[in-house]
N, C-alpha and C positions, 0 to 999 in steps of 0.2 A: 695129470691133474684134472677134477671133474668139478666143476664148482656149478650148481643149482641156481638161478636168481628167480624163477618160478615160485609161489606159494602154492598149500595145499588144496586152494579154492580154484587153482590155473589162474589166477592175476600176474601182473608182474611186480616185483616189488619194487620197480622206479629205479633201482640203481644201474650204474654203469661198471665195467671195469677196464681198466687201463693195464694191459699185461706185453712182458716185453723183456728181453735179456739184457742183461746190462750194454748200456751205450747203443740202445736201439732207438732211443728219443723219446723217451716217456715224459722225462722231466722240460726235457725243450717243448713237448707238447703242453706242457700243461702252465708253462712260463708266456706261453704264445696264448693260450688263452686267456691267462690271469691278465698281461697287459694288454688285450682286446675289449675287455671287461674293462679294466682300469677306465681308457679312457683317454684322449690325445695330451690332455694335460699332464695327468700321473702319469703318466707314461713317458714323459718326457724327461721327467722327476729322476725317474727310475730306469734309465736307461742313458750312459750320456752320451751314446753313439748309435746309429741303427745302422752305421756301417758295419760295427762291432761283430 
């Protein structure tokens, strides 16, 4: 697979991509960063162990 993220000016077009086979941790990555983001409060909300 060949995927471009270059425009035809040579910019970047700002995006990222997250690629990965299943059960490689895409989605744990991106739960680790949404509750980073969140914030200690929501996060606590939404989480009701960090042992877990």
């Amino acid at each position: 697979m060949s995927l471009s993220l270059t425009r035809p000016d040579d910019s970047h077009s700002g995006l990222s991509v997250i690629a990965g086979r299943n059960g490689a941790g895409k989605t744990t990555l991106l739960r680790a960063i949404a509750l980073a983001l969140a914030g200690p409060f929501v996060a606590r909300s939404l989480v009701a162990s960090f042992d877990d």
